[in-house]
C-alpha positions as CSV (number, residue, x, y, z in Angstrom):
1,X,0.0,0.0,0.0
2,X,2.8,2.6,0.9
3,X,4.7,1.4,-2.6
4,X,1.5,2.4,-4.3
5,X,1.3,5.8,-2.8
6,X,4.6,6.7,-3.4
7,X,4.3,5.4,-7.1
8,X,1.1,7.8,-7.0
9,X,2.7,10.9,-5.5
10,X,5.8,10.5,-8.2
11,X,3.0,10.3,-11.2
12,X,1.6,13.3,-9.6
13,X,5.2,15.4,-9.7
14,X,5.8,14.6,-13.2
15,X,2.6,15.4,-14.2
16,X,2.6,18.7,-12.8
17,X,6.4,18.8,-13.9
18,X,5.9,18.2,-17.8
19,X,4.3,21.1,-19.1
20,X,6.7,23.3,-17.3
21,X,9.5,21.4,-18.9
22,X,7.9,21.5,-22.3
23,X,7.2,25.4,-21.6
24,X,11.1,25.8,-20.9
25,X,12.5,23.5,-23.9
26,X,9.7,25.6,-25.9
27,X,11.4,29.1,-25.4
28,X,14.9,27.4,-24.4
29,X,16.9,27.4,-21.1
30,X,17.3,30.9,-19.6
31,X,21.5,30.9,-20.6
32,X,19.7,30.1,-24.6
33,X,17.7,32.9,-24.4
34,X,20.4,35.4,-22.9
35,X,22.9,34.1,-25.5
36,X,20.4,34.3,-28.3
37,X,19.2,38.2,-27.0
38,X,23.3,39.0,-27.2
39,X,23.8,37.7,-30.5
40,X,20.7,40.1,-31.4
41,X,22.3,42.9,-30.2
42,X,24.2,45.7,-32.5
43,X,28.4,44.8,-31.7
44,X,29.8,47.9,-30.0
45,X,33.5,48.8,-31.1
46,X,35.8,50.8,-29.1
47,X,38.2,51.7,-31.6
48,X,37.5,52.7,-35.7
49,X,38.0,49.9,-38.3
50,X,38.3,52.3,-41.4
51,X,35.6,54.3,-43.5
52,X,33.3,53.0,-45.7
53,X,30.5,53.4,-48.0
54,X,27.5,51.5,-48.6
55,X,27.0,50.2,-52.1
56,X,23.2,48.8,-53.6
57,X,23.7,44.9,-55.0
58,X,22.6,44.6,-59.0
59,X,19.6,42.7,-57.9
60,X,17.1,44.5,-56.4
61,X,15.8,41.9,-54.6
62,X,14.1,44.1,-51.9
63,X,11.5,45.4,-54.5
64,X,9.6,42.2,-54.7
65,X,8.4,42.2,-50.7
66,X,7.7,46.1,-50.8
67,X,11.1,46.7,-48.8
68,X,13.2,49.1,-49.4
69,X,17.0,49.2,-50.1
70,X,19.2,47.4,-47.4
71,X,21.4,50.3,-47.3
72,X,19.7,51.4,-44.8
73,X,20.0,48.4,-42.5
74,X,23.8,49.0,-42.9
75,X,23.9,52.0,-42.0
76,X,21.8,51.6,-39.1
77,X,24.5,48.9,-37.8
78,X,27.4,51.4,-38.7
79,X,25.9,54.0,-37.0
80,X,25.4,52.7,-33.9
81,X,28.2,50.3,-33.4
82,X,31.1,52.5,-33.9
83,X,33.1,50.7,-35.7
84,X,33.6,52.8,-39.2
85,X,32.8,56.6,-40.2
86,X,30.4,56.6,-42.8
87,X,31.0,58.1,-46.0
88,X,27.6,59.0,-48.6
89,X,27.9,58.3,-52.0
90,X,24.1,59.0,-53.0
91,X,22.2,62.2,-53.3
92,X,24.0,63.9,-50.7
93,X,27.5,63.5,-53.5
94,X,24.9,65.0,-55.6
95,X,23.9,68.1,-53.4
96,X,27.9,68.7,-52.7
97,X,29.0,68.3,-56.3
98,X,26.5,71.3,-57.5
99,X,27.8,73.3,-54.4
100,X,31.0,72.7,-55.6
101,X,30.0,73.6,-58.9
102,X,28.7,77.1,-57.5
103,X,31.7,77.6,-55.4
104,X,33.4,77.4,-58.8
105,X,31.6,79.9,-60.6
106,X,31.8,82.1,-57.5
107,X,28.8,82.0,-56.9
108,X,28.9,81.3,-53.3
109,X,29.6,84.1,-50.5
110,X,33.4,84.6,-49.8
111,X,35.1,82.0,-47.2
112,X,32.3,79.7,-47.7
113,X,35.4,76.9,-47.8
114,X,34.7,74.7,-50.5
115,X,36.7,73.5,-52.8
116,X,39.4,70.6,-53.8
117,X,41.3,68.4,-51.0
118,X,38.0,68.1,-48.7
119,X,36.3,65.0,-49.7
120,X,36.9,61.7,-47.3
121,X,37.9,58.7,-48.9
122,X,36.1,55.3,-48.5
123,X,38.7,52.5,-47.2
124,X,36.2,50.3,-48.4
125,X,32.8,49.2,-49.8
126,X,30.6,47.5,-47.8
127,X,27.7,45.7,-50.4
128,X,24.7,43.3,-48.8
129,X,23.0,41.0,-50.6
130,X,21.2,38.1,-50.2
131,X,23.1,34.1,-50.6
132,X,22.8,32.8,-54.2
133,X,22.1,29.7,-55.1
134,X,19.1,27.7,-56.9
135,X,18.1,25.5,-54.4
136,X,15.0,26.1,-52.6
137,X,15.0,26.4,-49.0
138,X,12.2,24.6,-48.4
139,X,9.5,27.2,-48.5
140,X,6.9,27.9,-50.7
141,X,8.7,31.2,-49.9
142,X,8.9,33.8,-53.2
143,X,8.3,30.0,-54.9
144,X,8.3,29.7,-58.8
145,X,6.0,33.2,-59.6
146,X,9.1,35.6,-58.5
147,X,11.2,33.1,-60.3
148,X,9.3,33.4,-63.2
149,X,8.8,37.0,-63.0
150,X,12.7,38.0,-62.1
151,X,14.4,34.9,-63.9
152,X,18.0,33.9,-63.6
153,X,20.5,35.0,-61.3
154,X,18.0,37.2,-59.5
155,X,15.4,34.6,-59.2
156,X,18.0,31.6,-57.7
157,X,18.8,34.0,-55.2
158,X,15.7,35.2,-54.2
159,X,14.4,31.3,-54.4
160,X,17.4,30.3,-52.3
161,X,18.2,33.4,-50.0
162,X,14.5,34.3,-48.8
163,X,11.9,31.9,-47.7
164,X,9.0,33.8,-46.4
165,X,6.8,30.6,-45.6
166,X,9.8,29.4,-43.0
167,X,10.4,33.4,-42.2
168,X,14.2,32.5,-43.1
169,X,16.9,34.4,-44.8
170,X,20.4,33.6,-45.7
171,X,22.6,37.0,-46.5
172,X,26.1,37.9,-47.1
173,X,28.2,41.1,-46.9
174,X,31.0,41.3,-48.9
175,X,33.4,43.5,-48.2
176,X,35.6,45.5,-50.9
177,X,39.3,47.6,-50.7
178,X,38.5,51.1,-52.2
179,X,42.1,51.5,-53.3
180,X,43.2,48.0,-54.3
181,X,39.6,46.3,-55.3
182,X,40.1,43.4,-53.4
183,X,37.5,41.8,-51.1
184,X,38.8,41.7,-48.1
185,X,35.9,39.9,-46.1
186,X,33.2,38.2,-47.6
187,X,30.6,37.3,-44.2
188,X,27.4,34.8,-44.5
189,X,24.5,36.0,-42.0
190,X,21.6,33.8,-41.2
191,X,18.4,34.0,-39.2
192,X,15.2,32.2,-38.8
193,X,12.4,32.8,-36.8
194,X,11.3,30.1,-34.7
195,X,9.6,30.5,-31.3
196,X,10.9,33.7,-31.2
197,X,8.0,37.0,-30.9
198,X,9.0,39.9,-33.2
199,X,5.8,42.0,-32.2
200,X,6.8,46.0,-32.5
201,X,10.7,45.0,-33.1
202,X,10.9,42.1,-30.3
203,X,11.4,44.2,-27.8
204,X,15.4,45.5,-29.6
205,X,15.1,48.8,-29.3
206,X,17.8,49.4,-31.9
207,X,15.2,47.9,-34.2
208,X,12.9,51.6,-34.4
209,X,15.7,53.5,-35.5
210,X,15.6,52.1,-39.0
211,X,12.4,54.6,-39.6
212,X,14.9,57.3,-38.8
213,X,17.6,56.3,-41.4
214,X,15.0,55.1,-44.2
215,X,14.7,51.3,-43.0
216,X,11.7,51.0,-45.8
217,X,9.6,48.9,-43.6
218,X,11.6,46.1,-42.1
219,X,10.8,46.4,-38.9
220,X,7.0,46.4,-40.0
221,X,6.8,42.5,-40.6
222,X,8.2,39.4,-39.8
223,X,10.0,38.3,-43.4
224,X,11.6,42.6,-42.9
225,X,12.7,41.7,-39.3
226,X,14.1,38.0,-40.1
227,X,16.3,40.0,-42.9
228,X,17.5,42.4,-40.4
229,X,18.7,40.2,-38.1
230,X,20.3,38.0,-40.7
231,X,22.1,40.8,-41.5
232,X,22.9,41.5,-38.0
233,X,24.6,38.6,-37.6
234,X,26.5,39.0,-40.7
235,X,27.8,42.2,-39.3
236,X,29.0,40.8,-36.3
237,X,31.2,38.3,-38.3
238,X,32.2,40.8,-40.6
239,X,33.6,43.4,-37.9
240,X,35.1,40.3,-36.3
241,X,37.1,39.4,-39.2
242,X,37.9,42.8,-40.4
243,X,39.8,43.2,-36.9
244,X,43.0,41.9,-38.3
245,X,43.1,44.2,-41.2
246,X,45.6,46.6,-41.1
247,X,44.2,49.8,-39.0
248,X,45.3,53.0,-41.3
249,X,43.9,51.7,-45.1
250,X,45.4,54.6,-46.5
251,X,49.1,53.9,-45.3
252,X,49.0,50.2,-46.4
253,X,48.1,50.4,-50.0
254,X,50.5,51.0,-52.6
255,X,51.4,55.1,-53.4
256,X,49.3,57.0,-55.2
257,X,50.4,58.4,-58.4
């Protein structure tokens, strides 16, 4: 009789015991969760790695989910982490070439300071884009209309890179020498969504400032925030690896002429 009770009395403290377990190996162990909130954190650096600029891939992938450019995402990361000065190529080139163009024709007031010898070199080019390949991820994900629609290179890598079904995405970031053209880092990023609840950004605060530097939506839906932090974590690899580069650019390429 007392065997039976105690058999009854363990039943009883698994019973109560399982769906706690299944609620913990659901959302991972507490050290999972804080490892996986670091790794969706922006890197902090406390020393520069160089300048860059931001360059659009060929394939405008972005278009085809009503995102906009991932420029912006880059930026974002740049910004905040420290680790490079940021250099625009874009419009505002533009709006300093035609001030330029004034200060030439002296149309400017006097001492305005403008002129030759001001412009900040890039030390590199930082350019995201999405994995290529043909194979298909497994989703039903931009599936064989996008393909159709896009066709070849762009439509493999949109097939292969994106699956919006399994709210995956597989990214790169290569990284290019401004002076000697050759890619210095080349850094894979990769996120899914799992158990994991985005809501208003997921609670990353970093996550809203993409509004303020153009972010075109990403942090609007899930397939825009799955992106962002598979870029994330291809800017964490990439600053990683870019640590044993050599720190002044300038001084390590070959003279000008």
């Amino acid at each position: 009789m007392r065997g039976l009770k105690m058999l009854a009395a363990a039943s009883l403290c698994l019973t109560l015991a399982m769906p706690q377990a299944m609620a913990e190996d659901k959302k991972g162990s507490s050290g999972r969760q804080a490892q996986t909130k670091k790794q969706m954190e922006i890197p902090r650096c406390t020393k520069r790695l160089g300048t860059v600029a931001i360059v659009e891939p060929d394939n405008q992938w972005w278009r085809e989910l009503s995102l906009g450019s991932p420029e912006a995402i880059i930026k974002l990361f740049v910004q905040q982490s420290g680790c490079f000065g940021l250099v625009n190529r874009g419009r505002s080139m533009a709006s300093r070439n035609l001030e330029r163009a004034m200060a030439d024709s002296g149309e400017l007031q006097a001492g305005s300071n403008l002129g030759k010898g001001q412009v900040k070199a890039a030390d590199y080019f930082i350019q995201p884009d999405i994995v290529t390949t043909n194979k298909n991820s497994g989703g039903n994900a931009i599936g064989g209309m996008l393909g159709g629609m896009l066709g070849g290179r762009v439509g493999g890598a949109l097939l292969g890179g994106i699956s919006i079904k399994k709210s995956e995405a597989n990214v790169m970031l290569s990284v290019v020498n401004a002076r000697t053209t050759e890619e210095e880092v080349m850094a894979e990023g990769y996120f899914r969504k799992s158990d994991l609840s985005f809501g208003g950004g997921g609670g990353l605060g970093w996550m809203g400032g993409l509004a303020a530097v153009g972010g075109g939506g990403y942090q609007n839906t899930d397939i825009g925030q799955v992106i962002v932090l598979a870029y994330l974590d291809a800017y964490t690899k990439m600053v990683t690896q870019m640590g044993g580069l050599p720190e002044n650019a300038a001084a390590a390429a070959p003279l000008a002429q």
